[in-house]
SEMIDO-596825 format. One line per 4 residues: number of its first residue (from 0); their letters; for each residue x, y, z of N, C-alpha, C. Coordinates in Angstrom, 3 decimals. Example, Ala and Ser with C-alpha at 12.3 -4.5 7.8 and 13.67 -1.06 7.14 Angstrom:
<rs>
0 = AS = 13.190 -5.690 7.800 12.300 -4.500 7.800 13.200 -3.300 7.800; 12.850 -2.250 7.080 13.670 -1.060 7.140 12.900 0.030 7.870
</rs>
This chain:
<rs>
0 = XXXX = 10.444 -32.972 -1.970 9.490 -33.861 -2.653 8.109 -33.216 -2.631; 7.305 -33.516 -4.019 5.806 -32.582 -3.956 5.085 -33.216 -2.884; 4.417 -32.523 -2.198 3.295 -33.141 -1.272 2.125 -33.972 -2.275; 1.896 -34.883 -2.111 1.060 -35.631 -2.642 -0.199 -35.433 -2.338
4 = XXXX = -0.860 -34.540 -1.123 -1.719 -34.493 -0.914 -2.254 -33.208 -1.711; -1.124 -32.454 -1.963 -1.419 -30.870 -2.890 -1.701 -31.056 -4.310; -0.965 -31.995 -4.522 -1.065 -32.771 -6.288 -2.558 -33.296 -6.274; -2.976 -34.257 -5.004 -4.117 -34.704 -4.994 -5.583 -33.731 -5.158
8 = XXXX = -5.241 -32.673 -4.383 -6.141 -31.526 -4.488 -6.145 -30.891 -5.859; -5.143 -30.386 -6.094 -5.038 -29.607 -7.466 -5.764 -30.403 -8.765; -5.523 -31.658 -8.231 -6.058 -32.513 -9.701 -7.451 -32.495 -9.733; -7.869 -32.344 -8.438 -9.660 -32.441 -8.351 -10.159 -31.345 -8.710
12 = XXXX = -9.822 -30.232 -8.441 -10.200 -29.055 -8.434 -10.174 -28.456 -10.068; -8.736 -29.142 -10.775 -8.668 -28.932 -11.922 -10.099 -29.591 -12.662; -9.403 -31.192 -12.328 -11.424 -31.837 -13.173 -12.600 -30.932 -13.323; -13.068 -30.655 -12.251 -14.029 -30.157 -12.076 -14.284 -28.507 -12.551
16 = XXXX = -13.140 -28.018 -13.098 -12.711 -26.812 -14.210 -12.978 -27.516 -15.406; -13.015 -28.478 -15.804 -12.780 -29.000 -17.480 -11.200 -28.998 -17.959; -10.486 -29.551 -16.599 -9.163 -29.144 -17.323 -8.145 -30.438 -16.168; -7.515 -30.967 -17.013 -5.868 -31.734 -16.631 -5.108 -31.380 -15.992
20 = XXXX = -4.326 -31.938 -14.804 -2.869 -31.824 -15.140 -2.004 -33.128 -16.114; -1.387 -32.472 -16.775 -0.795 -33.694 -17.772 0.765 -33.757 -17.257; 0.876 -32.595 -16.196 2.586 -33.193 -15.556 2.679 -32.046 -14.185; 3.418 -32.654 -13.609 3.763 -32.078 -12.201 4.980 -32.253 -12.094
24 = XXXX = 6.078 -30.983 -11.678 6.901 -31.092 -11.282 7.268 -30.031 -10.000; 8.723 -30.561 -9.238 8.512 -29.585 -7.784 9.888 -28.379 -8.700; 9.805 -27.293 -7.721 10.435 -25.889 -8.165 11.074 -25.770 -6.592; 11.522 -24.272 -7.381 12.165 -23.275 -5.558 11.737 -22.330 -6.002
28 = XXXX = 11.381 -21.491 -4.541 11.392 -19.997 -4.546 12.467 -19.574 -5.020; 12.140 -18.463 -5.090 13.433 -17.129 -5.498 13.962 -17.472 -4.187; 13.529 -17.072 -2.814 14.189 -17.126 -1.548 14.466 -18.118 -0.704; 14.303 -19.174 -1.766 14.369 -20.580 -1.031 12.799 -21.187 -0.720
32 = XXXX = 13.252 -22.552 -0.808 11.711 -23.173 -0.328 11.238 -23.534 -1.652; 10.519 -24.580 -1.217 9.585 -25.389 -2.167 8.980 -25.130 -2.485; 8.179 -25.149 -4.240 6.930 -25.175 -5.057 6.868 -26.492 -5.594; 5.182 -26.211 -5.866 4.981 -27.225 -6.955 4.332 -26.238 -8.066
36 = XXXX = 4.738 -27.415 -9.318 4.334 -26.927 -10.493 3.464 -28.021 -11.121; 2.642 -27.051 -11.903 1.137 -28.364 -12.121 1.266 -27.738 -14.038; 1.410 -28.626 -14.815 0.841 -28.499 -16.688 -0.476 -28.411 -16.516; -1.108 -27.937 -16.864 -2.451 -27.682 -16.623 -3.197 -27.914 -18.445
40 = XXXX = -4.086 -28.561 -18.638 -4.162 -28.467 -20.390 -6.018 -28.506 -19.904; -6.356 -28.090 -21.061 -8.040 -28.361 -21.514 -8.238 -29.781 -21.815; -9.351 -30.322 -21.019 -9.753 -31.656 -21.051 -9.902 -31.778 -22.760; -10.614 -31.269 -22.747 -11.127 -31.235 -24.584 -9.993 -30.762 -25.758
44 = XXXX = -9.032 -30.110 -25.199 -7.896 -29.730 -25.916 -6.805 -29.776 -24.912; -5.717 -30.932 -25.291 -4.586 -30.927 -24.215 -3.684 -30.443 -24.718; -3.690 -29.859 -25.915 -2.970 -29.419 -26.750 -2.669 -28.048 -26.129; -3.386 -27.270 -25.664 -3.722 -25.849 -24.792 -3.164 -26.163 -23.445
48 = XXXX = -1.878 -25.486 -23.037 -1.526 -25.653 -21.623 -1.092 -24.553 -20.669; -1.497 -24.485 -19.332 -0.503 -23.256 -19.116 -0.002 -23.659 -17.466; 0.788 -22.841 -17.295 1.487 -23.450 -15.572 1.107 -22.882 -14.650; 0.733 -23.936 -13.789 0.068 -23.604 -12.241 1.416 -23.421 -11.181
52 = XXXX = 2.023 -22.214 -10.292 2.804 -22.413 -9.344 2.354 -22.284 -8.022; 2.734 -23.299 -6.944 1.813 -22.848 -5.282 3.637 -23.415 -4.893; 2.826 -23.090 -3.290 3.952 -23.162 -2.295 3.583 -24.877 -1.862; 4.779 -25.428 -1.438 4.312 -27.004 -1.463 3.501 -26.721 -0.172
56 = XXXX = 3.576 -25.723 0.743 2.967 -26.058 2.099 1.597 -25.005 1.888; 1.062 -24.843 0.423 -0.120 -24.250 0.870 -1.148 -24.430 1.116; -2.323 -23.956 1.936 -3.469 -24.256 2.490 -4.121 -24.372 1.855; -4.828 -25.864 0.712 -5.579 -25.397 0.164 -7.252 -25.914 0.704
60 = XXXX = -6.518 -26.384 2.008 -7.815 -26.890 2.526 -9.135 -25.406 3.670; -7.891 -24.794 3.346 -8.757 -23.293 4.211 -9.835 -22.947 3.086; -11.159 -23.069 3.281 -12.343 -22.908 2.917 -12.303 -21.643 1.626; -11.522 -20.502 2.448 -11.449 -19.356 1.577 -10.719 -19.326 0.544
64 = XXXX = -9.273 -19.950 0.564 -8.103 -20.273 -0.687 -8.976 -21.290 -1.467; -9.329 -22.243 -1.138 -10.114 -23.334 -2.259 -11.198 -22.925 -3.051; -11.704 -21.959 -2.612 -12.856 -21.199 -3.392 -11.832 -20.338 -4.543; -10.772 -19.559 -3.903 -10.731 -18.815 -4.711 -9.597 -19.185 -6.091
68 = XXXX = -9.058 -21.061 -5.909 -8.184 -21.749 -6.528 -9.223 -22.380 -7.613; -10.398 -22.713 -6.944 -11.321 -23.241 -8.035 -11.733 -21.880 -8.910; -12.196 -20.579 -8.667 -12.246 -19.762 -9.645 -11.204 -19.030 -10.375; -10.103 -19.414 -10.248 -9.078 -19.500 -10.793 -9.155 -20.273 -11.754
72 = XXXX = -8.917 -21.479 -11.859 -9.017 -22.625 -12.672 -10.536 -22.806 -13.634; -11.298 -22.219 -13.143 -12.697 -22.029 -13.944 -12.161 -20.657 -14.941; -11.627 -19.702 -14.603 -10.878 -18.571 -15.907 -9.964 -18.934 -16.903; -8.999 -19.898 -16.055 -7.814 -20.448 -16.919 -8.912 -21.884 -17.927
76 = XXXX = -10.037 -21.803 -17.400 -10.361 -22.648 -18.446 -11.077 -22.242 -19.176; -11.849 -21.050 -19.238 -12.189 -20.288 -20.542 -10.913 -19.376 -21.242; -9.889 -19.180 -20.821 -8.777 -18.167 -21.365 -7.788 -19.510 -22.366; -7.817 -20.656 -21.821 -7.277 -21.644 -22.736 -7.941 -22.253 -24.049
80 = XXXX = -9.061 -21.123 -23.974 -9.930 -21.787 -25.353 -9.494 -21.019 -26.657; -8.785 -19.325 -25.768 -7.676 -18.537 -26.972 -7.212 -19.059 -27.770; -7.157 -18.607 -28.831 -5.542 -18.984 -29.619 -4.447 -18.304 -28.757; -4.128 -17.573 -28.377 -2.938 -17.119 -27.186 -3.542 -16.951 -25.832
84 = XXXX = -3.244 -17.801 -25.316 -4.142 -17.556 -23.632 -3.216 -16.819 -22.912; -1.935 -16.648 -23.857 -1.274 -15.496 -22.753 -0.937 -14.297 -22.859; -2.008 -13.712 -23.960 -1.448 -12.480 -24.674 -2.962 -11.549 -23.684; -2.680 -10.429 -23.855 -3.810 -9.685 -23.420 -3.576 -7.878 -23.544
88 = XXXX = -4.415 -7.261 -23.976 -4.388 -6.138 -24.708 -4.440 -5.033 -23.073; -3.907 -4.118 -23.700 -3.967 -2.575 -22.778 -4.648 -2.158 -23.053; -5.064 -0.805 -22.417 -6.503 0.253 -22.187 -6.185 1.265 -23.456; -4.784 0.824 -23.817 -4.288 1.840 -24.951 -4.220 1.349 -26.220
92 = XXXX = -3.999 -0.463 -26.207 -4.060 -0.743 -27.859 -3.086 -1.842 -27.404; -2.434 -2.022 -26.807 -0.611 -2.444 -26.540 -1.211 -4.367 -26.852; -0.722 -5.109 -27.610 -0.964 -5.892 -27.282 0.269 -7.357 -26.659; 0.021 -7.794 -25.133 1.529 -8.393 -23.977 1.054 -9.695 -23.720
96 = XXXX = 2.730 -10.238 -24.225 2.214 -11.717 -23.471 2.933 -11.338 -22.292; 2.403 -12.295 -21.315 3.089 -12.502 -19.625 3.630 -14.040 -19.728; 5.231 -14.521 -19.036 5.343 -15.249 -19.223 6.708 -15.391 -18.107; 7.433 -16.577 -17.483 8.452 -16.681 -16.968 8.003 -15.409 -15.276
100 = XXXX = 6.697 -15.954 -14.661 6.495 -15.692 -14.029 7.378 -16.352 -12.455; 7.736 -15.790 -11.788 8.575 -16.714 -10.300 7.561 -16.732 -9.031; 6.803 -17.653 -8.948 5.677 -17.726 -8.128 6.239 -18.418 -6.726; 5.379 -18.227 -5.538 4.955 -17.047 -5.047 5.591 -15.753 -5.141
104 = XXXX = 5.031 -14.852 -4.235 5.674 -13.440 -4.124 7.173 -14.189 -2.862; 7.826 -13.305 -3.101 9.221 -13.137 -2.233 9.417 -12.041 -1.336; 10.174 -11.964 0.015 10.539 -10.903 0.764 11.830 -10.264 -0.142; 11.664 -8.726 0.286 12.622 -8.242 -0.428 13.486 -8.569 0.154
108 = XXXX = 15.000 -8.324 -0.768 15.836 -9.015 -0.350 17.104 -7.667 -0.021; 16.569 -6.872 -0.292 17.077 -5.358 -0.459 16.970 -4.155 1.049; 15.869 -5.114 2.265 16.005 -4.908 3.448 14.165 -3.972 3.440; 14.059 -3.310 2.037 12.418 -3.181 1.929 11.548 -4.077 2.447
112 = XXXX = 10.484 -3.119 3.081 9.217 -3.937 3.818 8.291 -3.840 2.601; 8.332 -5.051 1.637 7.592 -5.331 0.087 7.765 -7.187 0.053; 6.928 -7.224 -0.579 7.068 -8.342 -1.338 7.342 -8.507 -2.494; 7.677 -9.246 -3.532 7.924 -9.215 -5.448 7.672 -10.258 -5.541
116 = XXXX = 7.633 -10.603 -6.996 7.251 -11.676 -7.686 7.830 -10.891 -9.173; 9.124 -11.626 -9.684 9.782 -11.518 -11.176 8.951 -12.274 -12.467; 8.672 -11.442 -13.499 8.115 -11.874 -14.484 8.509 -11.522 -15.702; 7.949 -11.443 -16.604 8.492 -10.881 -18.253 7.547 -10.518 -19.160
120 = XXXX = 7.548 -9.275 -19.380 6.137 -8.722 -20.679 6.878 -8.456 -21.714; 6.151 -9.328 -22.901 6.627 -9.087 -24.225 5.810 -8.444 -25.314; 6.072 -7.400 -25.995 4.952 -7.003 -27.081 4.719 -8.223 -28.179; 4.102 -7.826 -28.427 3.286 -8.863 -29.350 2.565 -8.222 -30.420
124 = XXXX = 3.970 -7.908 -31.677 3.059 -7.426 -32.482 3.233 -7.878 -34.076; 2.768 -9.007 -33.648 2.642 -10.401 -35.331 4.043 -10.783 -35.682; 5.336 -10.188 -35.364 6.533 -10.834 -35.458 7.102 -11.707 -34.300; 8.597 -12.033 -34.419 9.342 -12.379 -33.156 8.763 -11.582 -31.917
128 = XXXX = 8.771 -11.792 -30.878 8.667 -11.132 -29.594 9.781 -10.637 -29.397; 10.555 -9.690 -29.719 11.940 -9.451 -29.467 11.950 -8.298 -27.954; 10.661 -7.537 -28.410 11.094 -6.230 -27.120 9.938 -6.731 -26.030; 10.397 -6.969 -24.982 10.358 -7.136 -23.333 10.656 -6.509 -22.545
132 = XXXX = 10.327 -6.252 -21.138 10.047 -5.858 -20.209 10.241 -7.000 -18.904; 11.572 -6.761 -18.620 11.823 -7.817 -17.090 10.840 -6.665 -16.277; 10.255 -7.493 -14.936 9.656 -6.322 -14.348 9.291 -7.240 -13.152; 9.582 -6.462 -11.700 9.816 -6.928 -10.029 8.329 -6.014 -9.905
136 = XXXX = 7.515 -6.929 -9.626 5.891 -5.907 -9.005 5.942 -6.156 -7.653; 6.128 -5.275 -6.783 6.234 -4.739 -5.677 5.112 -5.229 -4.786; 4.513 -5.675 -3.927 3.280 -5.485 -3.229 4.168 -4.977 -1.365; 3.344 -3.640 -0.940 3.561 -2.966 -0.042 2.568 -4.214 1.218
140 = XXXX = 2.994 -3.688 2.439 2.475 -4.176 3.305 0.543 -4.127 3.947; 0.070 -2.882 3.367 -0.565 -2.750 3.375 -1.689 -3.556 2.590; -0.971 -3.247 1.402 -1.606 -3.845 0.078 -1.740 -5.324 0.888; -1.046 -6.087 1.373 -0.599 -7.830 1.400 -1.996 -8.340 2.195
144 = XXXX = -2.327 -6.950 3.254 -3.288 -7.137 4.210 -4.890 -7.402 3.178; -5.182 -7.228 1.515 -5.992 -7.416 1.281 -6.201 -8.578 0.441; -4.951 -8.931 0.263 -4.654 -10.522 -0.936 -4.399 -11.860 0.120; -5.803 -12.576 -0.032 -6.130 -13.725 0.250 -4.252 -14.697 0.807
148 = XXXX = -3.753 -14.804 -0.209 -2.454 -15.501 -0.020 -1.712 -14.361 -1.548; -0.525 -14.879 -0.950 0.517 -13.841 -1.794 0.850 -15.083 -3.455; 0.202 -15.886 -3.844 0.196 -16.973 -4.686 -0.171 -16.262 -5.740; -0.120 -17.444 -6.729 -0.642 -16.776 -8.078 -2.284 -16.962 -8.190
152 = XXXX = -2.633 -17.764 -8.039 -4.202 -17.613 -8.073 -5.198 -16.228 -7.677; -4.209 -15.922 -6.571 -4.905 -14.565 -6.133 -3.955 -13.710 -6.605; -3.184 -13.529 -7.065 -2.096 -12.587 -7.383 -1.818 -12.012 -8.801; -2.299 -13.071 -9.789 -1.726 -12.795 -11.241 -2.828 -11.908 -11.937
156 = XXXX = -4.379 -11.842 -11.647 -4.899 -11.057 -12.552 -4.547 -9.724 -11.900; -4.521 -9.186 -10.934 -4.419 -7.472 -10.551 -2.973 -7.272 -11.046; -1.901 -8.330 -11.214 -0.622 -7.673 -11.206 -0.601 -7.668 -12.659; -1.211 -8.655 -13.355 -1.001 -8.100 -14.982 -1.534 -6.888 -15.697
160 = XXXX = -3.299 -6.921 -14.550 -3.719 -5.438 -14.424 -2.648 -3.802 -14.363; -2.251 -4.314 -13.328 -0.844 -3.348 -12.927 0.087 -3.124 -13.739; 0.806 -3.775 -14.499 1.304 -4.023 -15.840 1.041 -3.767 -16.760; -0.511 -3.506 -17.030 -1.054 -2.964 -18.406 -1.288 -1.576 -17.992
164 = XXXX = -1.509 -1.231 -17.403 -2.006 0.081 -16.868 -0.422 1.163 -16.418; 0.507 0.212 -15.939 1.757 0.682 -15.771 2.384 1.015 -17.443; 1.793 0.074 -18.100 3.009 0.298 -19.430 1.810 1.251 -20.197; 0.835 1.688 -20.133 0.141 2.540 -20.838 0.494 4.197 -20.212
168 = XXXX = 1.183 4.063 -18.777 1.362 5.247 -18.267 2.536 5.742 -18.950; 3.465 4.707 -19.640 4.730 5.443 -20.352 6.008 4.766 -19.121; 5.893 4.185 -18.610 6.435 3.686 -17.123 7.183 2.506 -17.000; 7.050 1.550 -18.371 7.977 0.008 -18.892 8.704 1.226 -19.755
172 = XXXX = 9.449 0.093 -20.057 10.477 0.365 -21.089 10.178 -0.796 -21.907; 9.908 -1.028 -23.171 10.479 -2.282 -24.014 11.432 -2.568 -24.675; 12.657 -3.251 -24.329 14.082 -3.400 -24.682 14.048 -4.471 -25.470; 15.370 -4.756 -26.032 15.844 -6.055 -26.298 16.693 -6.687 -25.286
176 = XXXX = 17.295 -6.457 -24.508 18.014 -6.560 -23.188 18.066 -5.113 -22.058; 17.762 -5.705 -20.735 17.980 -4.785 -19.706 17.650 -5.431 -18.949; 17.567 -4.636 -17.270 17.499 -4.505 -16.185 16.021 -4.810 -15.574; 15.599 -5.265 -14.815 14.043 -5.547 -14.209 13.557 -3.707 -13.980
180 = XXXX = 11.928 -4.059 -14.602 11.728 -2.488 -13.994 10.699 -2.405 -12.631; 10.179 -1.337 -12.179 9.029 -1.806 -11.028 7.909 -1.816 -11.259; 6.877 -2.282 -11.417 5.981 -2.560 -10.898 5.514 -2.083 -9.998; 5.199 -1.032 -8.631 4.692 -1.077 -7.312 3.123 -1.002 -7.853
184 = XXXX = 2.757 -2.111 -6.524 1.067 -2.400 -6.163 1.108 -1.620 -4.827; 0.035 -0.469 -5.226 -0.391 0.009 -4.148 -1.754 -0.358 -3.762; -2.748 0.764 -2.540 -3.659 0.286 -1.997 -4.554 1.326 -3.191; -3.883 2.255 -4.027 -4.536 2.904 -5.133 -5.417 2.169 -5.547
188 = XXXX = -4.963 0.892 -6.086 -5.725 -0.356 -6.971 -6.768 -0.574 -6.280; -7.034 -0.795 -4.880 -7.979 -1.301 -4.555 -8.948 -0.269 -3.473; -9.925 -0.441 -3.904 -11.272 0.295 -3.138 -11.802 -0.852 -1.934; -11.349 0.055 -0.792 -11.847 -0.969 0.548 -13.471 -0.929 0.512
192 = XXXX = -13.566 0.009 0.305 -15.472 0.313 0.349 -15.880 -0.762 -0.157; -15.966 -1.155 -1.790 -16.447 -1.622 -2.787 -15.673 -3.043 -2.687; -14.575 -3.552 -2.163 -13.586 -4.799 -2.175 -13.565 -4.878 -3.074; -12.593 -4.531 -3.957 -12.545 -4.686 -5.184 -11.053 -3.837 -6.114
196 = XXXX = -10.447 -4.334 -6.949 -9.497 -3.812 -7.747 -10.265 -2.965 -8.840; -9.739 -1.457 -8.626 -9.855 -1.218 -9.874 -8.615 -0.087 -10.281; -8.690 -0.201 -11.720 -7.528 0.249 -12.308 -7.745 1.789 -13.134; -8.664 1.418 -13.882 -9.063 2.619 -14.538 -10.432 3.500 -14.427
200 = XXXX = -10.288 4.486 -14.726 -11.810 5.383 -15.106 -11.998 5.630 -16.315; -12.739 4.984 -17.004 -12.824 5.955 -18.319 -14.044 5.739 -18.985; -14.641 6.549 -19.741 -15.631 7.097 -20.639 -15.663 6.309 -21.384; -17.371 6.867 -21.879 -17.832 5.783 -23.022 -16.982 5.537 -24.277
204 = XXXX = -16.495 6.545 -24.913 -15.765 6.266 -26.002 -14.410 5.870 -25.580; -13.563 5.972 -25.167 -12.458 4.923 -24.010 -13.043 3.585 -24.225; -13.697 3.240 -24.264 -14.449 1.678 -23.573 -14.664 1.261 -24.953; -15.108 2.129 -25.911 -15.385 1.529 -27.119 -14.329 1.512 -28.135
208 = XXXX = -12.914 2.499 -27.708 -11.818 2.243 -28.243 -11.464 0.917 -27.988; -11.070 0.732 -26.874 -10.646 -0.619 -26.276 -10.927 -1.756 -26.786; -12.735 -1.859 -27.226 -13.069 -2.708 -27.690 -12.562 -2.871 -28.860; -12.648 -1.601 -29.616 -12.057 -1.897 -30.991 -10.133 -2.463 -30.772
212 = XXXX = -9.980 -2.376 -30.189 -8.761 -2.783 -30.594 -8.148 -4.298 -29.675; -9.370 -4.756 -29.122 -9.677 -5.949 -28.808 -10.187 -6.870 -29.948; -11.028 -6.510 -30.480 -11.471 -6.911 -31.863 -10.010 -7.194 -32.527; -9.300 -6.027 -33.137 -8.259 -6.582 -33.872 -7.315 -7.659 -33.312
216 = XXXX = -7.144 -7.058 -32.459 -6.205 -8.251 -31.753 -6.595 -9.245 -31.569; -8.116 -9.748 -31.335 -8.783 -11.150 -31.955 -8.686 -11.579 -33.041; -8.400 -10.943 -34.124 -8.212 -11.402 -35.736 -6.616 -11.993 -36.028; -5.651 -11.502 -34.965 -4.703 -11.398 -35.279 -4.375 -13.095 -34.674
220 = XXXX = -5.420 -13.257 -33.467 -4.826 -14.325 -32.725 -4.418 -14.302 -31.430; -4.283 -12.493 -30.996 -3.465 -12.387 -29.971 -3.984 -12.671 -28.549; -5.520 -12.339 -28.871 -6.442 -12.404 -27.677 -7.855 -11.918 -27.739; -8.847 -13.455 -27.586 -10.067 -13.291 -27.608 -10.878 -12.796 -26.749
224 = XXXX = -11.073 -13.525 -25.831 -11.847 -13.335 -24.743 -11.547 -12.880 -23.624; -11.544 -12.134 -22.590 -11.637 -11.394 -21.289 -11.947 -12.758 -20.195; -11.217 -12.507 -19.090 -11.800 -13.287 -18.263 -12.137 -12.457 -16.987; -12.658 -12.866 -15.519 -13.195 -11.883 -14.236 -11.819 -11.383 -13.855
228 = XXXX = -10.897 -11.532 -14.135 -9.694 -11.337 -13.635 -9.102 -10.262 -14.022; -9.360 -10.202 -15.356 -8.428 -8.732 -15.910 -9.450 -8.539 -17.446; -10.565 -8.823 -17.186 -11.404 -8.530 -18.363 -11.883 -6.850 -17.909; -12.569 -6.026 -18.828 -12.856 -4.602 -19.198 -13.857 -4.064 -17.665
232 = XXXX = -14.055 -5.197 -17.674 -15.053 -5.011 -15.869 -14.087 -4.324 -15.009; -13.574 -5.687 -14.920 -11.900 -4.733 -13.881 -11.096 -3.936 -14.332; -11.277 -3.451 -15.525 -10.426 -2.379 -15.776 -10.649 -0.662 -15.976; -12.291 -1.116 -15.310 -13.296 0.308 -15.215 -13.637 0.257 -13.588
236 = XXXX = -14.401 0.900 -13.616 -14.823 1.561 -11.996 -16.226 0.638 -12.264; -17.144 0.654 -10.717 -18.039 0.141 -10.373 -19.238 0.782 -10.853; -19.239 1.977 -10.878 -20.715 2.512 -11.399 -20.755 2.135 -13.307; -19.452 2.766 -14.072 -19.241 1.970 -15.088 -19.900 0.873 -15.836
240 = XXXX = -19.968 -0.445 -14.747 -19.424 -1.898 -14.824 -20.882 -2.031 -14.789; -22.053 -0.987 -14.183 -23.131 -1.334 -14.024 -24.018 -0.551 -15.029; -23.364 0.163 -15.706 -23.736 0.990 -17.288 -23.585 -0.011 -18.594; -22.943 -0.831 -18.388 -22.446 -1.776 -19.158 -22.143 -3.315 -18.859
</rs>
């Protein structure tokens, strides 16, 4: 049964985003154990929805997770103002929805010292979505030591990061049917110095490709706006981020 006191939280935290839950229902882990699931819609448009997953027993009263659940929910409420709030472009042009995410992360079950979390990237390019990408993103032990909780709030912008940056390396496959591919999150991604994810390096004209083909993919519908999570900030380096 959902904890009522987690539903109670989530709903406040949502308000105060500009955003609903319009339904709650409870889930399972991949490895067993309880979730809850929250519909999440725009106060002003309920028409716009997307799904919240936590662990029924998570903390959201620890000072540090509630901060970082409310800026969560403050992104998902500018990214729901998209026409596709779930599509989002690569450093290369690619434009992916993310979707059929299995929240939280899971112990491997394979006897690996990792965690996963199963999801699905689909191209998105103005037809059917036919070619996808099942894909198991890995997080190492090390890595786990720098992510707040292994949830989606803290978890989903670096791993879609990881995902765009993985499928620009040549490293997905996009099928019509297959096999999950990997994903691994290393401590690569993240700079202890600086606390911070980053994914790419690249040059001025890099940055202004990108844009351009952010632009199109805004015309198309696929994806407007950037959010702190996996917007062009995080997908450059720090000196970069302060050039621009």
């Amino acid at each position: 049964m959902m904890s009522e006191v987690l539903a109670v939280q989530v709903e406040s935290a949502a308000k105060s985003a500009g955003l609903v839950v319009v339904s709650t229902e409870s889930g399972e882990k991949y490895s067993g154990g309880a979730t809850a699931k929250f519909t999440l819609a725009l106060a002003a448009d309920p028409k716009k929805t997307e799904l919240l997953e936590l662990s029924e027993g998570f903390e959201f009263g620890r000072a540090d997770l509630k901060e970082g659940v409310k800026a969560y929910l403050a992104e998902s409420a500018k990214r729901l103002k998209n026409p596709r709030p779930d599509c989002y472009v690569t450093l290369h042009g690619l434009p992916l929805s993310f979707d059929h995410f299995g929240w939280p992360f899971h112990e491997s079950t394979s006897g690996a010292d990792t965690s996963l979390v199963h999801g699905e990237v689909r191209l998105e390019d103005g037809g059917e979505a036919i070619l996808h990408a099942k894909i198991a993103a890995s997080m190492t032990v090390t890595f786990r030591d720098v992510v707040p909780a292994p949830e989606q709030p803290f978890a989903e912008g670096f791993i879609y990061n990881a995902v765009r940056k993985t499928m620009d390396q040549g490293q997905l496959e996009l099928v019509k049917s297959g096999n999950r591919q990997p994903v691994p999150l290393t401590t690569r991604y993240y700079s202890a110095r600086q606390q911070k994810f980053i994914f790419n390096d690249t040059n001025e004209q890099q940055r202004k490709d990108f844009l351009a083909c952010w632009a199109r993919a805004s015309r198309c519908g696929c994806w407007i706006r950037a959010t702190p999570s996996t917007s062009i900030r995080r997908w450059t380096s720090c000196a970069q981020q302060q050039e621009h």
